[in-house]
C-alpha positions in Angstrom: 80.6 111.5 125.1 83.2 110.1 127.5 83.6 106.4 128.4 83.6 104.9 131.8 87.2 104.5 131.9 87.3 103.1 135.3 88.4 99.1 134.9 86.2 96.7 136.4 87.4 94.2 139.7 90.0 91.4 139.7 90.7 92.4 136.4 94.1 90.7 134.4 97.0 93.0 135.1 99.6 90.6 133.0 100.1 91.4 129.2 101.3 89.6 126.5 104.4 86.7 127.0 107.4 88.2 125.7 108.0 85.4 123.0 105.2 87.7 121.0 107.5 90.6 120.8 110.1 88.8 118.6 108.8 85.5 117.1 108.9 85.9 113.2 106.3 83.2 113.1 103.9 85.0 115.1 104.5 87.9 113.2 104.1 86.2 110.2 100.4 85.3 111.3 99.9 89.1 112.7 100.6 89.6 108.9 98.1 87.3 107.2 95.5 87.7 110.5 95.5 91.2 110.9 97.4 93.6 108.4 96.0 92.0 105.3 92.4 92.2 106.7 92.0 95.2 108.4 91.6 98.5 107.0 95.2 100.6 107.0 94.9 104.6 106.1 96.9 105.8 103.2 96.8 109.3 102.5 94.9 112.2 102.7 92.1 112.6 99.6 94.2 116.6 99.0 97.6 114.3 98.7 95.9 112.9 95.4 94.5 116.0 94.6 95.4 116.4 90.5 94.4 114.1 87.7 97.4 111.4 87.5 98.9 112.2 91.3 99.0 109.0 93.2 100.3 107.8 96.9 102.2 104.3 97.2 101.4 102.3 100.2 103.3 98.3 101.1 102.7 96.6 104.4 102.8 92.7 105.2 104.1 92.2 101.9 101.4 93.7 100.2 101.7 96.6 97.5 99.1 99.3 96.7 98.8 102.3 94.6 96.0 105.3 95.5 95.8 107.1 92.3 93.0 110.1 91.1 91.3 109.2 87.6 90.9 111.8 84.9 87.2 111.8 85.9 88.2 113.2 89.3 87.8 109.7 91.1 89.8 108.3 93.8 90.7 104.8 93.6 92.7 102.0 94.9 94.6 99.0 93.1 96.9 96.4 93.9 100.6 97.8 92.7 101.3 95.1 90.8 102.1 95.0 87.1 99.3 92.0 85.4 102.5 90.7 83.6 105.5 89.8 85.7 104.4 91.4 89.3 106.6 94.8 89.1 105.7 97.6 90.3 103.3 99.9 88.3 104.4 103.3 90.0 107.7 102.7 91.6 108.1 105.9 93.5 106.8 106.4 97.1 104.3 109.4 95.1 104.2 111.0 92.4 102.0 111.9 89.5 101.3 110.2 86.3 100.3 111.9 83.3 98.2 110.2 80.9 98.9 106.2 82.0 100.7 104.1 84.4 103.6 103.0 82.6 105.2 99.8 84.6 109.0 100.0 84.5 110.0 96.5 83.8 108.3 96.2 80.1 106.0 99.1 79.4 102.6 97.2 79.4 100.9 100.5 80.7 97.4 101.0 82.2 94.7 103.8 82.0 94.6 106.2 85.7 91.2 104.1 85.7 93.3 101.2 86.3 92.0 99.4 83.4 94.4 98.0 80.4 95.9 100.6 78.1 98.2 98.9 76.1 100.8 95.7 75.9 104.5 96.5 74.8 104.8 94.0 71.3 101.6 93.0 72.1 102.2 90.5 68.9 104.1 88.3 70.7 101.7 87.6 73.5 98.5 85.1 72.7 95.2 87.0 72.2 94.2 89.1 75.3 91.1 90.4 76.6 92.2 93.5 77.7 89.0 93.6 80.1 90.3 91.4 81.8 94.2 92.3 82.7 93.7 95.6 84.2 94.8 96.4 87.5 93.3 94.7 90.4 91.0 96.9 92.4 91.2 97.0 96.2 88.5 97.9 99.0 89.2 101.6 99.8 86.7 103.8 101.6 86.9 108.0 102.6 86.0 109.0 105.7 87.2 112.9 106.1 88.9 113.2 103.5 91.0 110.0 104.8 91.7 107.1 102.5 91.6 104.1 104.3 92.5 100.2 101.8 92.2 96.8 102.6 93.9 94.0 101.1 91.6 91.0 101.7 88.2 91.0 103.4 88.3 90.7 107.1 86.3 91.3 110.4 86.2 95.1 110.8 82.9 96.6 109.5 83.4 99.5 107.0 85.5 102.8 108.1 82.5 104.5 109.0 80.6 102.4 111.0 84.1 101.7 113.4 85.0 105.6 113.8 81.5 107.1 114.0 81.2 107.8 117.6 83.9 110.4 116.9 81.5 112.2 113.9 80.6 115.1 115.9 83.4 115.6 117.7 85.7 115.6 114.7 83.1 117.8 112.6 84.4 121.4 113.5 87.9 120.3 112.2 86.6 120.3 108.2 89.0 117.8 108.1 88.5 116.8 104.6 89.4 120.0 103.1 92.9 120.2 105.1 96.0 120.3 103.2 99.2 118.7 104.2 101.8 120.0 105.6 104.9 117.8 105.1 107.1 119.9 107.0 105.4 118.1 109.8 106.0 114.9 108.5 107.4 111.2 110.4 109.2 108.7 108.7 110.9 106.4 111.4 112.4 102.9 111.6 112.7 101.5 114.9 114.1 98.6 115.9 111.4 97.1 117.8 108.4 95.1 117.4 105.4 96.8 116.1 103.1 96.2 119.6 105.9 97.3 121.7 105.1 101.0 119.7 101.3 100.5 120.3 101.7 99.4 124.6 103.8 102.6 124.7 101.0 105.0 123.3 97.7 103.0 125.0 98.9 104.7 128.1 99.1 107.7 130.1 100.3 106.6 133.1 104.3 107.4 132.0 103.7 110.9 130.8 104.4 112.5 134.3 107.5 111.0 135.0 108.5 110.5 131.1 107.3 113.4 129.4 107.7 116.8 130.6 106.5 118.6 128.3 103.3 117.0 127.7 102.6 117.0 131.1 103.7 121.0 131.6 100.9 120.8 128.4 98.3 118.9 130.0 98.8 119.1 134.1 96.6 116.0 135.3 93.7 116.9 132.7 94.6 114.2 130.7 92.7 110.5 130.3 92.3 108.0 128.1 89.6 105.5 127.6 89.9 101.6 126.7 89.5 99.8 123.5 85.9 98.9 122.7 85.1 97.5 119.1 88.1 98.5 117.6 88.8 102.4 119.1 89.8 104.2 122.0 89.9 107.9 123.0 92.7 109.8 124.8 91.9 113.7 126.0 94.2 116.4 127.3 92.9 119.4 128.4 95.6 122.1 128.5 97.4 123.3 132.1 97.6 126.7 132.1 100.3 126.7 134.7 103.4 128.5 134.3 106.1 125.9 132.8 109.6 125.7 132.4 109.2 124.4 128.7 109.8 127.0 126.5 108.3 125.7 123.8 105.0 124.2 125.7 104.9 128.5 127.2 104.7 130.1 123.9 102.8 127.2 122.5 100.0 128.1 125.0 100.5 131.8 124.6 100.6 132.2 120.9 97.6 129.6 120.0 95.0 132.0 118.7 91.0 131.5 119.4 90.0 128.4 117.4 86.7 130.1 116.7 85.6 127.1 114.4 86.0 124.3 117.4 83.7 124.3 120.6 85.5 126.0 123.2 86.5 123.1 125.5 88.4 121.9 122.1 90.4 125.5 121.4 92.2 124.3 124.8 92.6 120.4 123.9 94.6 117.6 122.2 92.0 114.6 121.4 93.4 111.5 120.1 91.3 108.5 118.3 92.8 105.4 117.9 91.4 102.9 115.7 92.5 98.8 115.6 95.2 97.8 114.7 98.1 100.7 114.0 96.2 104.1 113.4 95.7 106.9 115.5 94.2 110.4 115.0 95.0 113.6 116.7 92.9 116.5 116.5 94.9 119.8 117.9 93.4 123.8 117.8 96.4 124.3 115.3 96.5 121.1 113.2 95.1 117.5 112.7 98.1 114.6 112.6 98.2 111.3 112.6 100.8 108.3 113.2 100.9 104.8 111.6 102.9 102.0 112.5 103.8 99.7 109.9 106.3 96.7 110.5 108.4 95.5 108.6 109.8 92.3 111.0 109.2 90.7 114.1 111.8 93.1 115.5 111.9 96.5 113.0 108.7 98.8 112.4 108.4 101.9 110.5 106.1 104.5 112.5 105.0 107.4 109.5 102.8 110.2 110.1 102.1 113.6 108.8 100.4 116.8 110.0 97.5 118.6 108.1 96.7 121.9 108.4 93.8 124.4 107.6 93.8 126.0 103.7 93.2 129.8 105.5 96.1 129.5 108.4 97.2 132.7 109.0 100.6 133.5 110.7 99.9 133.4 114.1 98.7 129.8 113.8 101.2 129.0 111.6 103.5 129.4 114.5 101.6 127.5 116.9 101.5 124.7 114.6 105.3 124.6 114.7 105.3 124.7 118.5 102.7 122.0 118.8 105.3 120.0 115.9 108.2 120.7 118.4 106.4 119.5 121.6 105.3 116.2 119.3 109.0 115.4 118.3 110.1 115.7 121.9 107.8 113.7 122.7 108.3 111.1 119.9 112.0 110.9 121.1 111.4 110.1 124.6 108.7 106.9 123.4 110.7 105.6 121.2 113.4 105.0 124.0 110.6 103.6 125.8 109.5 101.4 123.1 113.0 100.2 122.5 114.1 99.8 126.2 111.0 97.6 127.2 111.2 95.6 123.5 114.6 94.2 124.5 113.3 93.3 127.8 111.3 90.7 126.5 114.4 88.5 125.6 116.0 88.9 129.0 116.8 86.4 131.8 115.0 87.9 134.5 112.0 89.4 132.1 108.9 87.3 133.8 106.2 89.9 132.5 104.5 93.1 133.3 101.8 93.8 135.9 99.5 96.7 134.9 98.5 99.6 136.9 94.7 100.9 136.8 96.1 103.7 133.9 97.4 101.1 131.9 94.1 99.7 130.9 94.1 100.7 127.9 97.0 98.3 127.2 94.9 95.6 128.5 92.0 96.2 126.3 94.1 96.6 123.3 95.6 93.2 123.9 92.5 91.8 123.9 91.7 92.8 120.6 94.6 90.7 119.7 94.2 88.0 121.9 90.4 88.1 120.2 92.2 87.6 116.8 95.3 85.1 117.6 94.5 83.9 120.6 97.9 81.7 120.5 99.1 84.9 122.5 97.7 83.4 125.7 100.1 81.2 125.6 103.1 81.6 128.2 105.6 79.7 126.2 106.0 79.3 122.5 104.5 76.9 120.6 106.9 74.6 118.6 108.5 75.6 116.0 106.3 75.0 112.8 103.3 74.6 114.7 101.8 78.0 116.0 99.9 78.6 112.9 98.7 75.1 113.7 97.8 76.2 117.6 95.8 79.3 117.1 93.4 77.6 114.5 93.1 75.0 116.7 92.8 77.2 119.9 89.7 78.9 117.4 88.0 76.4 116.5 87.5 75.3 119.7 86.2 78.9 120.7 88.5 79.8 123.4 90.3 83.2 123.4 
């Protein structure tokens, strides 16, 4: 069901100052006050399809390790050897064969997670080995997608956030896609992690900024604000002759989707959920794109593209179209991103002033502004004290 999408009178057209783009101190609370505490998506359930094959995952200074059991089982642990804090599995993934063996000393653990064994174990006190297993995190699968998170926090579970997409992302079988890595992003940019997010709440740039997404989607394209934690972004396909050669044959090669409801064989749907993950759903393919910082001013956006087991040819090729029209695109935002990132240090930079299409951006803010509501501040707070100010600013209830 679509959204009422139109914004409502008198509404705040200014975003957030431009301190918030590069103070390490605010990001330093973004860390503890959102990344830590709200649920991040780590792999796909047919990345960890073997007994022993597991997925890394580090964000905010945080380390985890998604790993399948020999009794089939999916589960989640902090990546952090009980001894001396190494790193259990040191690879990005991989697959383990009988037991996590940590690198540093060799204490190794069961795929369960629990204790296997201590290297000399005679010259440590007695253990219970009970108790120095691996510690378990929150992890939930919702189609096929494994979402972690760190510490408990104010998002409800998986679920209960992205179920007003259930029936519309149904037809995909989603959780019996397989990856295909060919498809894959892997990106550090040197911006600030919101600058990546303001750039993709918004359609407003994709006439004059994207050509071939607009040759794709003509004017049927909209998105819909944030509320509780997602937002929704259609685009129904143009079938105008364009100039784009890859946008033309993408449209004339995509076969019948016969498994989606015909007004989705001739759309690209995106889902985003709070605060860095977004789902696609295409006729060809399902993707998805993360961002994960890594500084005040450096992020790493990641994603990957999943396809279905019984693709024949013809879709094959589509998919790689579709891939094509996604990296041009990805080119021309990151510019974006980068060009109005820097803009927050300058001079002259006094803030934005949001049209009606960029309401999205608004909404989004909020969220944050919800969470660390220091944001609403114009200047920033002395140094040492901002953690300080936005407890303060909450326990007085204003946001």
């Amino acid at each position: 069901m679509t959204k009422n999408i139109s914004p409502p009178k008198d509404w705040d057209r200014s975003g957030l100052p431009g301190w918030a783009y590069f103070s390490q101190e605010l990001f330093d609370l973004e860390c503890a006050a959102i990344f830590k505490t709200h649920w991040q998506f780590v792999c796909h359930v047919n990345e960890v399809a073997q007994s022993g094959a597991y997925v890394t995952f580090d964000i905010a200074g945080e380390r985890a390790v998604v790993i399948r059991g020999t009794d089939g089982q999916v589960r989640a642990f902090h990546n952090l050897c009980r001894h001396r804090g190494s790193r259990v599995v040191p690879d990005a993934r991989g697959t383990c064969n009988k037991a996590m063996i940590c690198p540093y000393h060799g204490w190794a653990y069961n795929l369960d997670g629990s204790l296997r064994g201590i290297a000399n174990k005679d010259t440590f006190p007695p253990m219970q080995a009970e108790k120095w297993g691996l510690k378990p995190l929150d992890m939930e699968i919702w189609n096929g997608l494994i979402f972690i998170r760190f510490q408990p926090g104010p998002q409800p579970a998986v679920a209960e956030i992205l179920t007003r997409f259930d029936a519309e992302i149904a037809p995909y079988d989603l959780a019996n896609m397989i990856p295909a890595t060919s498809n894959s992003l892997d990106d550090v940019i040197p911006v600030n992690w919101k600058s990546i997010r303001d750039v993709d709440n918004e359609g407003y740039h994709v006439r004059q900024a994207h050509p071939g997404l607009h040759q794709l989607y003509g004017d049927g394209y909209f998105d819909e604000p944030f509320d509780k934690g997602t937002s929704r972004s259609v685009g129904t396909f143009n079938e105008a002759y364009g100039h784009r050669w890859s946008v033309r044959k993408y449209r004339e090669i995509l076969p019948e989707a016969t498994h989606l409801p015909q007004p989705q064989q001739r759309q690209w749907i995106y889902f985003g959920m709070f605060p860095n993950f977004v789902l696609g759903l295409y006729p060809d393919s399902v993707i998805f794109y993360q961002e994960l910082p890594k500084t005040a001013t450096e992020t790493l956006q990641r994603g990957m593209c999943y396809r279905r087991p019984d693709e024949n040819r013809q879709m094959k090729v589509a998919r790689y179209l579709s891939g094509r029209i996604d990296r041009d695109t990805g080119g021309e935002d990151q510019m974006l991103m980068v060009w109005s990132c820097e803009a927050t240090k300058s001079s002259a930079y006094d803030g934005v002033v949001f049209s009606d299409l960029e309401y999205g951006v608004k909404t989004y803010h909020d969220h944050l502004r919800h969470l660390l509501p220091v944001m609403e501040q114009t200047t920033v707070p002395e140094l040492g004290k901002m953690a300080r100010k936005n407890a303060d600013i909450l326990a007085k209830g204003i946001t």
